[in-house]
C-alpha positions in Angstrom: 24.6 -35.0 6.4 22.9 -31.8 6.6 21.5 -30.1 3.7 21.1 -26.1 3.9 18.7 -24.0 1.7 19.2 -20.9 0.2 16.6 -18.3 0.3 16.6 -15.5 -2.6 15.7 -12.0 -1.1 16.0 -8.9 -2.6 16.1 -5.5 -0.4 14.0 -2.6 -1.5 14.4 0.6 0.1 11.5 3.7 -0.4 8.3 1.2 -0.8 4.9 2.2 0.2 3.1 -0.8 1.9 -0.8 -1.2 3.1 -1.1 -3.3 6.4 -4.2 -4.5 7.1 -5.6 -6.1 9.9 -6.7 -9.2 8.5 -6.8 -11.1 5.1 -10.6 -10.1 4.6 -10.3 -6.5 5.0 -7.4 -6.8 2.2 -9.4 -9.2 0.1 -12.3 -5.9 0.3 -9.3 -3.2 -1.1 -8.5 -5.6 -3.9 -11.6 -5.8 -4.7 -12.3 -2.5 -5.1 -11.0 -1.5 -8.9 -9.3 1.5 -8.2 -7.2 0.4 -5.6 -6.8 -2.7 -7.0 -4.5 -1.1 -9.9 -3.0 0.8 -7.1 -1.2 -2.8 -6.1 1.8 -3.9 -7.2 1.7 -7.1 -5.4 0.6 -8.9 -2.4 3.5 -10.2 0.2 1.4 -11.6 2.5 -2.5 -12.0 2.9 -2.7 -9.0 5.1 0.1 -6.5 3.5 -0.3 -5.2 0.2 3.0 -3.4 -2.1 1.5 -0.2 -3.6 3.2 0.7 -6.6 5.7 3.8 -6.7 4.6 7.5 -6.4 0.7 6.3 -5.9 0.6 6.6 -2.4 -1.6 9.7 -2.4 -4.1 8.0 -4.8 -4.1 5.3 -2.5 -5.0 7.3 0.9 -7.5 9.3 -1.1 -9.3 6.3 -2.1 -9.3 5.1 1.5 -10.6 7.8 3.0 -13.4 7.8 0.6 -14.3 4.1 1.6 -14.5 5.2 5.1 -11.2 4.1 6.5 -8.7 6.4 8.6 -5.2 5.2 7.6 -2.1 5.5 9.7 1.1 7.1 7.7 4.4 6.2 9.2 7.6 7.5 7.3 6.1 9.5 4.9 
């Protein structure tokens, strides 16, 4: 007898996602409050869902801390 599993997705078109390069550095944006409230969740330990329409706030806050983010699709 074989015994299949059903996985619940849901598809969502138009989201702004931060990759990072490893777990740490994301650990380092969460911990920093003003991105932190920027995030709408966490998919994996390296990619962070930013919520809708704060993408600038985002990259500003990025640049500030020193880091030169890639924009693809924007």
């Amino acid at each position: 007898m074989t015994v299949q599993a059903r996985l619940s997705a849901k598809l969502h078109r138009r989201v702004c996602l931060v990759l990072t390069e490893d777990a740490v550095l994301a650990e380092e944006l969460l911990a920093r409050k003003k991105l932190s409230q920027e995030v709408a969740g966490r998919l994996t330990d390296r990619v962070l869902l930013i919520r809708p329409g704060r993408i600038d706030a985002v990259l500003d806050e990025l640049r500030k801390m020193g880091h030169t983010p890639q924009v693809v699709g924007k």
